[in-house]
PQR file of N, CA, C, O and H, with PARSE charges and radii, in Angstrom:
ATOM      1  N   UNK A   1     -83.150   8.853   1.434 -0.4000 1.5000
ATOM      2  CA  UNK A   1     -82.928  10.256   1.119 -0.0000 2.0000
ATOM      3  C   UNK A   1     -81.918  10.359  -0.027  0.5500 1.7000
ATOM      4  O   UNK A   1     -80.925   9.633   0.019 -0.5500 1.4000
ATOM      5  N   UNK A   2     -82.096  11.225  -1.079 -0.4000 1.5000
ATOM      6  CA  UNK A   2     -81.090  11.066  -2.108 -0.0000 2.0000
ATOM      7  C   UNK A   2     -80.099  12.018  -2.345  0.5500 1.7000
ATOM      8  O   UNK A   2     -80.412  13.208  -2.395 -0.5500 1.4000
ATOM      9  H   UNK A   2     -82.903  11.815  -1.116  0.4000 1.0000
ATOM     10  N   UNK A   3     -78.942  11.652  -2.498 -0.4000 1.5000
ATOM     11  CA  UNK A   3     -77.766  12.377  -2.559 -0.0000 2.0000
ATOM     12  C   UNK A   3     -77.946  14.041  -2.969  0.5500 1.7000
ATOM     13  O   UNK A   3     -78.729  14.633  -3.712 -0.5500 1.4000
ATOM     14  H   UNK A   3     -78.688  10.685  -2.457  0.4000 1.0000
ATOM     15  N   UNK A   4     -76.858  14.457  -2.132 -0.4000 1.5000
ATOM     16  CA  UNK A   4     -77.155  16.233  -2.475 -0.0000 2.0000
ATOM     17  C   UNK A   4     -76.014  16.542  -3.419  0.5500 1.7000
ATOM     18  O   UNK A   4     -74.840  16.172  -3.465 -0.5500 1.4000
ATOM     19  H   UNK A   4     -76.222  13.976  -1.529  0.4000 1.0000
ATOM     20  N   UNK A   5     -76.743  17.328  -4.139 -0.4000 1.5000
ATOM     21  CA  UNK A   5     -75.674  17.982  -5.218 -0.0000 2.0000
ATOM     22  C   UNK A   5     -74.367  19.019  -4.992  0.5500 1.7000
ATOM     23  O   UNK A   5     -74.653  20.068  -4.414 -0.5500 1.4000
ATOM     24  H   UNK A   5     -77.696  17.628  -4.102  0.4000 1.0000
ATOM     25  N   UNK A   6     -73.278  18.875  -5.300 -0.4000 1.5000
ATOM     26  CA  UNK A   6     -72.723  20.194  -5.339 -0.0000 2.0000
ATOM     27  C   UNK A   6     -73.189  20.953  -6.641  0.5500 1.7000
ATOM     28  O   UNK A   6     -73.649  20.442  -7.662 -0.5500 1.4000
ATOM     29  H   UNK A   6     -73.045  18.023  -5.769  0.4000 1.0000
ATOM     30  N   UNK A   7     -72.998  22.108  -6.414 -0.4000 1.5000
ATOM     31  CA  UNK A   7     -72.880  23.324  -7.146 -0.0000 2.0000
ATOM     32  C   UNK A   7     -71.286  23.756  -7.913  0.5500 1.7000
ATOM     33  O   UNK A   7     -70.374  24.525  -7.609 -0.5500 1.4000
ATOM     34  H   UNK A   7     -72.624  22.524  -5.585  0.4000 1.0000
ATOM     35  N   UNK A   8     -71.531  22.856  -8.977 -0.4000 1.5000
ATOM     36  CA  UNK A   8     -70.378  23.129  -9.777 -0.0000 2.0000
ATOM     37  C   UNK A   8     -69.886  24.348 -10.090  0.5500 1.7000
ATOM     38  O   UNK A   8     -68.695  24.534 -10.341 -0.5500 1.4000
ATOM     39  H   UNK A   8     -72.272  22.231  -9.224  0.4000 1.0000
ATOM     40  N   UNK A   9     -70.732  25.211 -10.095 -0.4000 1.5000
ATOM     41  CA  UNK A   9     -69.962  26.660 -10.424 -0.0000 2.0000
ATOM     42  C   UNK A   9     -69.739  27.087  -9.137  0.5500 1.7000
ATOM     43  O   UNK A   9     -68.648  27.645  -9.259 -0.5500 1.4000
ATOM     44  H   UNK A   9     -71.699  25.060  -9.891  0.4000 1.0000
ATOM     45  N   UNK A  10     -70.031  27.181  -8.077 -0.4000 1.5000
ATOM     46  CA  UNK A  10     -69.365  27.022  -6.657 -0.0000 2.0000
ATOM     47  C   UNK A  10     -67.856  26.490  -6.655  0.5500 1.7000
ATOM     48  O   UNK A  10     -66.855  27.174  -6.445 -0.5500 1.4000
ATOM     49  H   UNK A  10     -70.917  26.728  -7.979  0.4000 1.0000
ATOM     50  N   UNK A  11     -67.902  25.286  -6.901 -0.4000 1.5000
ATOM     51  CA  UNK A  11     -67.209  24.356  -6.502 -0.0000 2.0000
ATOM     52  C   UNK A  11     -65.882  24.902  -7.436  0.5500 1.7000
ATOM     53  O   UNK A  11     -64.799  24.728  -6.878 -0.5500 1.4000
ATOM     54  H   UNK A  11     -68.715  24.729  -7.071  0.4000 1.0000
ATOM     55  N   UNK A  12     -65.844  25.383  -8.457 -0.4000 1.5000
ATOM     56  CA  UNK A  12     -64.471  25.838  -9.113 -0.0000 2.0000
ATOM     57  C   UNK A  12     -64.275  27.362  -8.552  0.5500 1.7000
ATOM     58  O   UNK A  12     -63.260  28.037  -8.379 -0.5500 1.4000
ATOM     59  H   UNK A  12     -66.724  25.524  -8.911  0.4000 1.0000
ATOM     60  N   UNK A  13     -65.237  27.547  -8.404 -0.4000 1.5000
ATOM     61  CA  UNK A  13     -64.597  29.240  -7.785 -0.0000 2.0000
ATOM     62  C   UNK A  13     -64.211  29.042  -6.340  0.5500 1.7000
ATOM     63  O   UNK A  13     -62.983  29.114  -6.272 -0.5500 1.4000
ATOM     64  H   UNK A  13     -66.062  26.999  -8.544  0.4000 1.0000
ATOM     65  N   UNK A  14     -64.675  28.854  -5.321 -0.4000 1.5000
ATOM     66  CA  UNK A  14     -64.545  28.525  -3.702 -0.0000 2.0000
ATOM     67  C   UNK A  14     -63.247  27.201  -3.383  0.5500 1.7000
ATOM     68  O   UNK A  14     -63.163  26.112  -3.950 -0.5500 1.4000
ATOM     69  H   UNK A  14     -65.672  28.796  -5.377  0.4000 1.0000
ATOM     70  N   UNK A  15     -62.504  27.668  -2.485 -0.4000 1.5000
ATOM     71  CA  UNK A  15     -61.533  27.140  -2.062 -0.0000 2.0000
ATOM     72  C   UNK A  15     -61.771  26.896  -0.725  0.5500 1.7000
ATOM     73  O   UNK A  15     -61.954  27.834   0.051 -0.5500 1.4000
ATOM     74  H   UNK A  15     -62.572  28.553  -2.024  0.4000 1.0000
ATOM     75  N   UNK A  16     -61.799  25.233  -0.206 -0.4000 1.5000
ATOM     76  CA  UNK A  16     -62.383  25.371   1.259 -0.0000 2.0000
ATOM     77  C   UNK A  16     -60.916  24.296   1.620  0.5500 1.7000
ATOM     78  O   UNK A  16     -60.470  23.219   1.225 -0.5500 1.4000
ATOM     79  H   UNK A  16     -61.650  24.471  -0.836  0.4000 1.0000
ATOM     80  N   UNK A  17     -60.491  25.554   2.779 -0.4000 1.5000
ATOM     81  CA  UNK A  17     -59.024  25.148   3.737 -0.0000 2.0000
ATOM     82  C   UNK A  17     -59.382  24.370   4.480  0.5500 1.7000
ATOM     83  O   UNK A  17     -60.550  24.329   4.865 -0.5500 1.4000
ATOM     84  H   UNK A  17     -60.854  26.429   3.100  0.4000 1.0000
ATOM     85  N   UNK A  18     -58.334  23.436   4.927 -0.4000 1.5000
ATOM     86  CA  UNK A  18     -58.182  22.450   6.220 -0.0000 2.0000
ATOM     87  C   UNK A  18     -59.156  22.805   7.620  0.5500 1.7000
ATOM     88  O   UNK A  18     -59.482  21.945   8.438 -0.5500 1.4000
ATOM     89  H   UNK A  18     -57.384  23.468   4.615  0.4000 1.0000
ATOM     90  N   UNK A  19     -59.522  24.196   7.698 -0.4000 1.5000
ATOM     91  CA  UNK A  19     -60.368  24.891   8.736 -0.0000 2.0000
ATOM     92  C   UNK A  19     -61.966  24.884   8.270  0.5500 1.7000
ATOM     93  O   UNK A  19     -63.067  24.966   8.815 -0.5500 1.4000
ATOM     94  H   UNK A  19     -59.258  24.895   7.033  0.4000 1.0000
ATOM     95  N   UNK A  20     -61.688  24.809   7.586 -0.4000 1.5000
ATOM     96  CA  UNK A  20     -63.153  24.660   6.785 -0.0000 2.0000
ATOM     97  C   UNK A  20     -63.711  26.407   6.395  0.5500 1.7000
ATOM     98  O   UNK A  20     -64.835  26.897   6.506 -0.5500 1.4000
ATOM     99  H   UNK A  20     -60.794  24.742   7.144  0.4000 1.0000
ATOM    100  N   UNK A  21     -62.651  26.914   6.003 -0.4000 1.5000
ATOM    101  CA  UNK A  21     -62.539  28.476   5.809 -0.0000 2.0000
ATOM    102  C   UNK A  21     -62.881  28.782   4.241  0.5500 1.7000
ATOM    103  O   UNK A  21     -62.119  28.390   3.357 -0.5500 1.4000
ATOM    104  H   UNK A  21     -61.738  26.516   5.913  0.4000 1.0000
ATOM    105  N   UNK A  22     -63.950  29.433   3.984 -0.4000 1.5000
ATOM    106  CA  UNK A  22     -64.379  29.420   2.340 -0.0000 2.0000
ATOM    107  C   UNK A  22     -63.203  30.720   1.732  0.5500 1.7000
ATOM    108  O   UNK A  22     -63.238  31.891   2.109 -0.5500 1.4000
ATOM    109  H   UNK A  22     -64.569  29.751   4.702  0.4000 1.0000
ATOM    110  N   UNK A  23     -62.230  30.155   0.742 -0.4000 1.5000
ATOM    111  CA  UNK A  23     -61.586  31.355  -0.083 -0.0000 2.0000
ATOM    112  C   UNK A  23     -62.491  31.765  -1.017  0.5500 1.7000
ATOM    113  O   UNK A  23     -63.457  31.028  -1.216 -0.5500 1.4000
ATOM    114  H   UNK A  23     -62.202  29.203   0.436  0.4000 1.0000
ATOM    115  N   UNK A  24     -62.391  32.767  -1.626 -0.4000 1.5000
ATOM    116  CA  UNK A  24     -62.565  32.853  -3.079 -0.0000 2.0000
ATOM    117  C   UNK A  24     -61.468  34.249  -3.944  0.5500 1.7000
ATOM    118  O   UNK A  24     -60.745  34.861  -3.157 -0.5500 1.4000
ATOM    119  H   UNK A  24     -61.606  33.366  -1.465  0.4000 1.0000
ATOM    120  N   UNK A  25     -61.408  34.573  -5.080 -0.4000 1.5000
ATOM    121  CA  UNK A  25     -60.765  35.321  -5.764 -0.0000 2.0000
ATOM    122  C   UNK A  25     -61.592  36.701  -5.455  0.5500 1.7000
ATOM    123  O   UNK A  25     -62.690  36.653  -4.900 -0.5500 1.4000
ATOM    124  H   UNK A  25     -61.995  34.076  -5.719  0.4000 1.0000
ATOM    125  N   UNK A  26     -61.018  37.866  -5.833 -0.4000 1.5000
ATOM    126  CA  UNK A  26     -61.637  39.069  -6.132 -0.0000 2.0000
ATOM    127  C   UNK A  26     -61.879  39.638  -7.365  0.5500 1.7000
ATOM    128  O   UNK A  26     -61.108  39.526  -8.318 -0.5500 1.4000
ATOM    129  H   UNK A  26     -60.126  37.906  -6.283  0.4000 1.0000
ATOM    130  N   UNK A  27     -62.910  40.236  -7.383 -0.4000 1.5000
ATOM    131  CA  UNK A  27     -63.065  41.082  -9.025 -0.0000 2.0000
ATOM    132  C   UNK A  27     -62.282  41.972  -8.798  0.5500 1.7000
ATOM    133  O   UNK A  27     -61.589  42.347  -7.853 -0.5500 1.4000
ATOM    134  H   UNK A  27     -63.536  40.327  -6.609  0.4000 1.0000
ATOM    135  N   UNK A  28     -62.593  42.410 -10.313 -0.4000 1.5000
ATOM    136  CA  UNK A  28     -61.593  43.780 -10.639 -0.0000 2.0000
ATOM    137  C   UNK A  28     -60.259  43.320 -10.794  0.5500 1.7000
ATOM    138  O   UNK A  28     -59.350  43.875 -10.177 -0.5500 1.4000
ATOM    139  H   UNK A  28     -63.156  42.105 -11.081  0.4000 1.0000
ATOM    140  N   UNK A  29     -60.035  42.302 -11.602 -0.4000 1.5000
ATOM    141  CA  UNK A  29     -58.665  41.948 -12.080 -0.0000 2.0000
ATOM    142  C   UNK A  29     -58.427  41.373 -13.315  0.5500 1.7000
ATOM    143  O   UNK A  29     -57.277  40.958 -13.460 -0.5500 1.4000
ATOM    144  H   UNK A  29     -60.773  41.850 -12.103  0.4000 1.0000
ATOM    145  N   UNK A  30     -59.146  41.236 -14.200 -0.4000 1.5000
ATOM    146  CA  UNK A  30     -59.174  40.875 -15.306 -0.0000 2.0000
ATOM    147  C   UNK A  30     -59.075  41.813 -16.236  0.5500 1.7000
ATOM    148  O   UNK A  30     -57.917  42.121 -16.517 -0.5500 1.4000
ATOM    149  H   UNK A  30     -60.080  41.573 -14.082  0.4000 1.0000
ATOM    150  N   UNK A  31     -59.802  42.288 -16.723 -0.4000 1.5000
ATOM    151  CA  UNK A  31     -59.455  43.652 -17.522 -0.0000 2.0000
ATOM    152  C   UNK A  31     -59.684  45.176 -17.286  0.5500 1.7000
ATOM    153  O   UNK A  31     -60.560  45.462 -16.471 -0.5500 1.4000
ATOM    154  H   UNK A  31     -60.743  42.038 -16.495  0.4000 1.0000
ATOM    155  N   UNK A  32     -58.960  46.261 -17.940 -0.4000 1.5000
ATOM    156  CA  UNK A  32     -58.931  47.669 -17.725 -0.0000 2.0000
ATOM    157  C   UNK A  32     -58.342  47.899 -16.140  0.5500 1.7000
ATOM    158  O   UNK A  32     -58.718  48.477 -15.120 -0.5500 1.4000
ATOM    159  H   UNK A  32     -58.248  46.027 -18.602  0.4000 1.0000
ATOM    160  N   UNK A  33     -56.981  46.939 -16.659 -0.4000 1.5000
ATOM    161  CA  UNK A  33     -55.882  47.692 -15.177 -0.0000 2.0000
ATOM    162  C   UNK A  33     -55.206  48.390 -15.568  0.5500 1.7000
ATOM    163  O   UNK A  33     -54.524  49.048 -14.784 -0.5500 1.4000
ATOM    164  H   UNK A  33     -56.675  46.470 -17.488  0.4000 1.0000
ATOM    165  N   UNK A  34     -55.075  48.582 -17.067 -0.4000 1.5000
ATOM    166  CA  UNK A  34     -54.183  50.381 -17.231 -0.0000 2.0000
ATOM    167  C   UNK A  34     -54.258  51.296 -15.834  0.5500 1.7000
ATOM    168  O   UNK A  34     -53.335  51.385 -15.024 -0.5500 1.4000
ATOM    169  H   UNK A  34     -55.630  48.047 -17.705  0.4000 1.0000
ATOM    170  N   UNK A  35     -55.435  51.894 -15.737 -0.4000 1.5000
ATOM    171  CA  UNK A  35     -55.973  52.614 -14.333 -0.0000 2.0000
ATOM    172  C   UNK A  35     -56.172  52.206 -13.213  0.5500 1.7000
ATOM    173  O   UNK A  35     -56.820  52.740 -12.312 -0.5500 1.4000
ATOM    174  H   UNK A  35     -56.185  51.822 -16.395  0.4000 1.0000
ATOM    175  N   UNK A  36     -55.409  50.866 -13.225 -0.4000 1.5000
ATOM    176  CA  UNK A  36     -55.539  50.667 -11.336 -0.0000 2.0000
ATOM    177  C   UNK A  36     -54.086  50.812 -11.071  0.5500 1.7000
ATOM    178  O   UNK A  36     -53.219  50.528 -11.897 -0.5500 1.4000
ATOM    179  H   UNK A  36     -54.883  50.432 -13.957  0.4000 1.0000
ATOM    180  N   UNK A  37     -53.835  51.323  -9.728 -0.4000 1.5000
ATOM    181  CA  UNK A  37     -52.627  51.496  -9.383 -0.0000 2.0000
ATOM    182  C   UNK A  37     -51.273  49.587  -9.254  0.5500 1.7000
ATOM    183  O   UNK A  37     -51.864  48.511  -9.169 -0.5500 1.4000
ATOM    184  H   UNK A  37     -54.539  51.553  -9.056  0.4000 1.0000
ATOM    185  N   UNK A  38     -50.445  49.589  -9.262 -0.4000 1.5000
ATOM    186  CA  UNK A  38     -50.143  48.442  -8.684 -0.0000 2.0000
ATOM    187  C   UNK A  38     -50.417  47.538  -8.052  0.5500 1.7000
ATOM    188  O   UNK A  38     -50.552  46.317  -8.120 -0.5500 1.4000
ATOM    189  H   UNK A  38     -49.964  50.463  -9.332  0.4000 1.0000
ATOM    190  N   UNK A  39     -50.531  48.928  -6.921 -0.4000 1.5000
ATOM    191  CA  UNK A  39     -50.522  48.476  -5.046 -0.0000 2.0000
ATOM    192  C   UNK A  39     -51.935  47.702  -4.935  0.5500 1.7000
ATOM    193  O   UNK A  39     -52.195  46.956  -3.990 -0.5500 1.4000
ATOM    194  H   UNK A  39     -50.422  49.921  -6.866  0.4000 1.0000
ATOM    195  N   UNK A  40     -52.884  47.979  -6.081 -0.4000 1.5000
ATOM    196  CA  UNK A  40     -54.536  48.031  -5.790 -0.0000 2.0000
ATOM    197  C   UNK A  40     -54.381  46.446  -6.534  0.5500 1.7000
ATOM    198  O   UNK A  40     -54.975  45.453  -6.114 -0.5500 1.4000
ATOM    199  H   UNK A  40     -52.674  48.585  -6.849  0.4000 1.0000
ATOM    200  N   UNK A  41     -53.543  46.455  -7.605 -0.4000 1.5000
ATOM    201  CA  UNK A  41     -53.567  44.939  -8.574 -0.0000 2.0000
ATOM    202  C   UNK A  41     -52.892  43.845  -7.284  0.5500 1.7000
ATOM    203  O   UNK A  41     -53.191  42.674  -7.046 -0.5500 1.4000
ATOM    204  H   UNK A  41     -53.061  47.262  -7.946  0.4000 1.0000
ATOM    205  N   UNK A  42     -52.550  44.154  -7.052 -0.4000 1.5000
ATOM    206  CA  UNK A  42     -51.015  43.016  -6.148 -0.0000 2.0000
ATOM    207  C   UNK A  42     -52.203  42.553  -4.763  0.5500 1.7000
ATOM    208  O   UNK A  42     -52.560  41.390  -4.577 -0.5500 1.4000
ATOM    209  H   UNK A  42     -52.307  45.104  -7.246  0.4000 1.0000
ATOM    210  N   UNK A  43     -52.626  43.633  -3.989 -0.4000 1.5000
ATOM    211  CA  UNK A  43     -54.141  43.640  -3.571 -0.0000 2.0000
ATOM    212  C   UNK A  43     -54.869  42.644  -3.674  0.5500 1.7000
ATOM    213  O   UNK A  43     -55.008  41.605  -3.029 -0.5500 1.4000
ATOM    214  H   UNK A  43     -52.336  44.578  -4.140  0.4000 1.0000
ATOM    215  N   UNK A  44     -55.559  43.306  -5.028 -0.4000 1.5000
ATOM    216  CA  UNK A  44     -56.786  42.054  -5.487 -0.0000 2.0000
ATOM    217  C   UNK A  44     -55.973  40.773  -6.343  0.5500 1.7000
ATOM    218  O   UNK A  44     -56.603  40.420  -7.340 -0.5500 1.4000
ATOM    219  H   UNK A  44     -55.446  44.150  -5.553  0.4000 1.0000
ATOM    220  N   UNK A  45     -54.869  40.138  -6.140 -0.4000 1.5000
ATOM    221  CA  UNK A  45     -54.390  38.979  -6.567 -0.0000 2.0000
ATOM    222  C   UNK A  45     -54.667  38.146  -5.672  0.5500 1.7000
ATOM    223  O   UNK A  45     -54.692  36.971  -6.040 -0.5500 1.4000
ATOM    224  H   UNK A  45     -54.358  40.425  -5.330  0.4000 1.0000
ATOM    225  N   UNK A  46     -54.908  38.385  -4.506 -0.4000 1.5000
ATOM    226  CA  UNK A  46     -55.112  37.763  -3.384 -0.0000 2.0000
ATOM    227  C   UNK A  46     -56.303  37.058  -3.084  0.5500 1.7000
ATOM    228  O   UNK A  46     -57.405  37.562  -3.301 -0.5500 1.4000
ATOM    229  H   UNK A  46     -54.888  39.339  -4.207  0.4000 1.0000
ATOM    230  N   UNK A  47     -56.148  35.840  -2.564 -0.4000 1.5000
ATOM    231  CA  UNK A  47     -57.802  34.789  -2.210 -0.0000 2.0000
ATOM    232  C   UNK A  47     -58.145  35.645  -0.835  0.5500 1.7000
ATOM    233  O   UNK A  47     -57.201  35.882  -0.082 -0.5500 1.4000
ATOM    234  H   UNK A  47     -55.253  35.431  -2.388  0.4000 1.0000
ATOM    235  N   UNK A  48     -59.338  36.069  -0.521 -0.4000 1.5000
ATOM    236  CA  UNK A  48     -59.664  36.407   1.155 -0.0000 2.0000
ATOM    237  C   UNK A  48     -61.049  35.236   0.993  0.5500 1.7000
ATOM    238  O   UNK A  48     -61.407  34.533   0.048 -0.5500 1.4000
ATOM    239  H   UNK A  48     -60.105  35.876  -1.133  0.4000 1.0000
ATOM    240  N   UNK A  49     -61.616  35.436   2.461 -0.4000 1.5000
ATOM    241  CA  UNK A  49     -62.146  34.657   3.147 -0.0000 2.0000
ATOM    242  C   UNK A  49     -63.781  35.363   2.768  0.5500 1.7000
ATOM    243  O   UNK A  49     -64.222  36.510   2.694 -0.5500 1.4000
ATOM    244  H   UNK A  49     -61.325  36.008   3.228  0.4000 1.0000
ATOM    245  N   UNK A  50     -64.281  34.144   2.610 -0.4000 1.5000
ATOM    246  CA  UNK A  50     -66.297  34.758   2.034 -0.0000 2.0000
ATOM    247  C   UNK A  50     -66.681  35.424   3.662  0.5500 1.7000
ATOM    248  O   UNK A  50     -66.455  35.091   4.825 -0.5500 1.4000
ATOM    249  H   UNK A  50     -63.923  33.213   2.671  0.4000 1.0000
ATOM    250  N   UNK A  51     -67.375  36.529   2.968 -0.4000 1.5000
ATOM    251  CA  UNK A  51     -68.265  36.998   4.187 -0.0000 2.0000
ATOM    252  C   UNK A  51     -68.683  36.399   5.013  0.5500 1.7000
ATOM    253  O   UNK A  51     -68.615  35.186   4.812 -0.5500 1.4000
ATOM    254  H   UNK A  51     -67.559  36.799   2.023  0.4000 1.0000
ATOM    255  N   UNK A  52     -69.359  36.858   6.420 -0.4000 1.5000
ATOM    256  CA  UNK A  52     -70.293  36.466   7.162 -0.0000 2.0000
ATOM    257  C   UNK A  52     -71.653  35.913   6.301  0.5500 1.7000
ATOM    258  O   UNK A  52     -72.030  34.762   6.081 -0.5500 1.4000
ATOM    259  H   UNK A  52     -69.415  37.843   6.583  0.4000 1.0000
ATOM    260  N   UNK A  53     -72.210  37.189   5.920 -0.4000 1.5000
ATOM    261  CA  UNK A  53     -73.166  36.659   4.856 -0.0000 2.0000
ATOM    262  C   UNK A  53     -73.901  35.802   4.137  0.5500 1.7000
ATOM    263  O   UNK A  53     -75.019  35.289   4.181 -0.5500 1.4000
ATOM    264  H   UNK A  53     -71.904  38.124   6.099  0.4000 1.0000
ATOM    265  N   UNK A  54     -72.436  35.796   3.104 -0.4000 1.5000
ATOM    266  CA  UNK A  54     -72.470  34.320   1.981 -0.0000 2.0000
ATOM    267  C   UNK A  54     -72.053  32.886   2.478  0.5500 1.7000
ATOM    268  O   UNK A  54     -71.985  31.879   1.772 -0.5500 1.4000
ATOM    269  H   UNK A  54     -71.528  36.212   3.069  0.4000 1.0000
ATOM    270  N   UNK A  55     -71.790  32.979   3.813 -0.4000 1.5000
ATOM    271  CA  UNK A  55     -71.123  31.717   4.383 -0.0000 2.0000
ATOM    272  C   UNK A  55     -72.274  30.163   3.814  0.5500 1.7000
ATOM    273  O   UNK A  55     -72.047  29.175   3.116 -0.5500 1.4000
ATOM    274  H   UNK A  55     -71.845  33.797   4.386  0.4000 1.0000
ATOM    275  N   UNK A  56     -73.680  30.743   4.671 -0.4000 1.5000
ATOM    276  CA  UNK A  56     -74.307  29.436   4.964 -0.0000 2.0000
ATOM    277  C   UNK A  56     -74.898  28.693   3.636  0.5500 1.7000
ATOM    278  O   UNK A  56     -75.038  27.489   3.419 -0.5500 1.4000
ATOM    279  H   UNK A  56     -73.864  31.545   5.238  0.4000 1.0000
ATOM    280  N   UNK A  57     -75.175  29.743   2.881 -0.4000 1.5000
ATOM    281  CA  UNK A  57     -75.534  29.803   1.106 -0.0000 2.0000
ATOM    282  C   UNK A  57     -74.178  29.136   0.262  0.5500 1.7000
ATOM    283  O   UNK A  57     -74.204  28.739  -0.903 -0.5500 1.4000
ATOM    284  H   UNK A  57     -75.062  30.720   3.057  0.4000 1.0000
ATOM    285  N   UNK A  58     -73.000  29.132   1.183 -0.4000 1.5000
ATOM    286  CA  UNK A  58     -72.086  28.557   0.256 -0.0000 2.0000
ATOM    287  C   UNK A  58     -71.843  27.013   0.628  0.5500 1.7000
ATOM    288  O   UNK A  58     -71.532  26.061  -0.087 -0.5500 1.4000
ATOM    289  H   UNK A  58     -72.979  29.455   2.129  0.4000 1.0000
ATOM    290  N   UNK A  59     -72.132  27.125   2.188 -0.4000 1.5000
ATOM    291  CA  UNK A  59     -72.053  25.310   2.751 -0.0000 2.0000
ATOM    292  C   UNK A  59     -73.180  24.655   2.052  0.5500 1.7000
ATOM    293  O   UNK A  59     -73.154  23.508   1.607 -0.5500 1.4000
ATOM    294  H   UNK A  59     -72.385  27.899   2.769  0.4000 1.0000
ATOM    295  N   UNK A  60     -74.481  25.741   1.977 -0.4000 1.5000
ATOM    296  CA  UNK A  60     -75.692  24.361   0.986 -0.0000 2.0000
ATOM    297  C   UNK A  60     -75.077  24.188  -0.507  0.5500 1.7000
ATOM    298  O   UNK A  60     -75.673  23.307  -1.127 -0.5500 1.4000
ATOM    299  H   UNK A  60     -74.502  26.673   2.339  0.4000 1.0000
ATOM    300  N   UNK A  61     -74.215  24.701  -1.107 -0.4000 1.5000
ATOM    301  CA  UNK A  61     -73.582  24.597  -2.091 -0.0000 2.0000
ATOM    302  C   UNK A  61     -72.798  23.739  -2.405  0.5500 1.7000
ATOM    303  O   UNK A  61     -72.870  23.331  -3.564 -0.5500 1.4000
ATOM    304  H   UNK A  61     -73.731  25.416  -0.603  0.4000 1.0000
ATOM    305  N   UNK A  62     -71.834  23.191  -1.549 -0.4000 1.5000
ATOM    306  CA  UNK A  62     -70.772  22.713  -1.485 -0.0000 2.0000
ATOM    307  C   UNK A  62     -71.252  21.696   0.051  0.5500 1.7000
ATOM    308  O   UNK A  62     -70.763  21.807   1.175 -0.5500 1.4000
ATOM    309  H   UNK A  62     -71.776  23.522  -0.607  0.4000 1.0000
ATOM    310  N   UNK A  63     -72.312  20.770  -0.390 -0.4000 1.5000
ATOM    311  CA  UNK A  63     -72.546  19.754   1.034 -0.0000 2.0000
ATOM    312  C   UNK A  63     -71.401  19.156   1.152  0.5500 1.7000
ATOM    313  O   UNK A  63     -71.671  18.360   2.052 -0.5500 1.4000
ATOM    314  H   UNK A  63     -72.709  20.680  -1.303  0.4000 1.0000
ATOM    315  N   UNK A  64     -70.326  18.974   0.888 -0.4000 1.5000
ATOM    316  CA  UNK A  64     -69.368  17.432   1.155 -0.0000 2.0000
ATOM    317  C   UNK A  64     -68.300  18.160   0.903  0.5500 1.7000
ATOM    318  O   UNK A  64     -67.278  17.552   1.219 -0.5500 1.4000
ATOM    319  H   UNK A  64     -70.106  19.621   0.157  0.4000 1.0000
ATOM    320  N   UNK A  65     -68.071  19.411   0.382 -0.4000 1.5000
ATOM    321  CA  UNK A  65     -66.616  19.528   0.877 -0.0000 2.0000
ATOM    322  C   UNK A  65     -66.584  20.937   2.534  0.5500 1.7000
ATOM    323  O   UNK A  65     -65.634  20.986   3.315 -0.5500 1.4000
ATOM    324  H   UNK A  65     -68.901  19.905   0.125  0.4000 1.0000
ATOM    325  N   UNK A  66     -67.558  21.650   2.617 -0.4000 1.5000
ATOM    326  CA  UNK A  66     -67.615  22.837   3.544 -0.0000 2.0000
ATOM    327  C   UNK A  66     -68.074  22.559   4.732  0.5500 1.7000
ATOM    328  O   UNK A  66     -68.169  23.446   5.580 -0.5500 1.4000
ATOM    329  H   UNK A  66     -68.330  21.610   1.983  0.4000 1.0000
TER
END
């Protein structure tokens, strides 16, 4: 059987913790924050945890580290 690929563009965006917990970054932080409040920037600086969802689509992504 021959080796499975990661998904390199996965693999730099997704952060997988000691739990095997998928991070990733949020949009809406790169440009046109004139109009976001602070509270909303400081917010989205933050890594949270991938959906229910996107979970199983991100383990075939990432075979060997998720």
């Amino acid at each position: 059987m021959p080796k499975l690929r990661t998904h390199k563009g996965a693999q730099k965006r997704i952060k997988v913790t000691a739990k095997k917990k998928l991070l990733h970054a949020q949009a809406n932080k790169s440009h046109i924050l004139t109009k976001k409040a602070s509270k909303r920037k400081r917010r989205l600086g933050k890594m949270v945890e991938a959906s229910p969802a996107d979970r199983k689509a991100l383990k075939a992504m990432l075979p060997y580290d998720a």
